[in-house]
Every structure is written in C-alpha cells, then in structure tokens.
N, C-alpha and C positions, 0 to 999 in steps of 0.2 A: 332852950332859951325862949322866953315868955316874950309876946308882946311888948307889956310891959317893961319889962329888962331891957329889950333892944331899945325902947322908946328912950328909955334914963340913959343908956351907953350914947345915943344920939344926941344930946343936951350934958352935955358934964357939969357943966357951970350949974345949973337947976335955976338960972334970975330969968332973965329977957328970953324970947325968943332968937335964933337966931337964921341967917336966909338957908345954911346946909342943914338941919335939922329940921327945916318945913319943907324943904326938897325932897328930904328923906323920907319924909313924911309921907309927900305925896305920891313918891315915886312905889312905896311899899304897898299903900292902896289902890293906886294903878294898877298893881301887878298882880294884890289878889283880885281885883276883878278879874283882871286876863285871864288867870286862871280858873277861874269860876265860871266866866266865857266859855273856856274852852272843854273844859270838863262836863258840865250841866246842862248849859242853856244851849248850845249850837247843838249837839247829839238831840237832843231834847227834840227840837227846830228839824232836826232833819224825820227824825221816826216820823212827827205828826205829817209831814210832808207827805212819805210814803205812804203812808195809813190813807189818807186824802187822796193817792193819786188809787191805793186801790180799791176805795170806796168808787170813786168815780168812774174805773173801769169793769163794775160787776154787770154782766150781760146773762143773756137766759145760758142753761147748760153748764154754770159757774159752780164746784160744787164749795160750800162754804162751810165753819164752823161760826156759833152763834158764841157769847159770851157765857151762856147757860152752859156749854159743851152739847147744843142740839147739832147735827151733820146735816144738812140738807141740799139740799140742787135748787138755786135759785129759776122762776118761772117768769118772771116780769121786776121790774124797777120802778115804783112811783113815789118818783120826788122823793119821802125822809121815810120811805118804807118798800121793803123787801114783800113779793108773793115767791114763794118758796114751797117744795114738795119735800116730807119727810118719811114718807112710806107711798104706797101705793092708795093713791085718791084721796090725800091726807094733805092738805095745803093749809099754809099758815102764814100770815103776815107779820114779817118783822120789823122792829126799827132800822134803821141806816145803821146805827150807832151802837148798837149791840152786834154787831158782824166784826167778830176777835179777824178774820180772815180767811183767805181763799184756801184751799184744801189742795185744788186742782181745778186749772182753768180750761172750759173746751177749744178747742183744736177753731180755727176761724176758716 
C-alpha cells in the first residue's frame, strides 16, 4: 500500500477535512521521522562522536592508518596536524582529518 492509498483510505468522504484524518496524518509523519531518527541520524551522531573522541586521544607511539591507506607511527600532535614516521628518517605531516584511524595504541 502506497502513501497515497493509505492517505484516500483515511479520508473516505474525499469533501472537508476531518479532525481523525489530520491525526492520522500527523501521527504517520511523526513516526517516519522516528524512524529516520533512529535508523540514520543517531548511529550517524554516535560514529562522529567516536571518531572525535579518537582524534583527540592520538598521542606519540600511536600507530595510525591515514585515509590514503599510508601505516605510520604518529611523533607529535599540532593542533589540525599529525608529525608522523613512515619508514626509518622519513617524517611526514598529516591532517587531523585524514587519520581513517588507530591501527594500535602504545601501552601508557
């Protein structure tokens, strides 16, 4: 059943509006929000959380993947950018915001 068709099965008469037919109304788009709520936007709301809490816990010794698929070991944190080692004498600075995430965290 379409939309539509629920919407005409709600209204029989097809003249006036009536007060259970704008209940109905309401109450169906209340509910696909809810579920659009629940499905989308809160899963949604929690990953970027996460992603946020482990941006802000990368410390030196962190070993990280970059968005490129680069592997590196983080060396310092300034502000909106990673100093990072990917070989031996081989340092690179990256964005915050290209760090896909932690690989393995060092030991404190």
């Amino acid at each position: 059943m379409t939309l539509f068709q629920f919407l005409a099965l709600a209204n029989p008469g097809g003249g006036g509006s009536s007060g259970g037919s704008s209940l109905m109304t309401f109450l169906m788009f209340g509910s696909i929000f809810a579920i659009f709520w629940f499905m989308i936007l809160r899963p949604q709301k929690k990953q970027q959380d996460k992603r946020k809490t482990m941006l802000a816990a990368l410390k030196r010794g962190d070993k990280i993947i970059t968005s490129g698929g680069l592997f590196a070991v983080v060396r310092d944190v300034k502000g909106d950018r990673v100093v990072a080692t990917i070989g031996e004498n081989m340092k690179v600075e990256i964005a915050l915001h290209a760090v896909s995430g932690v690989v393995e965290q060092e030991e404190a």
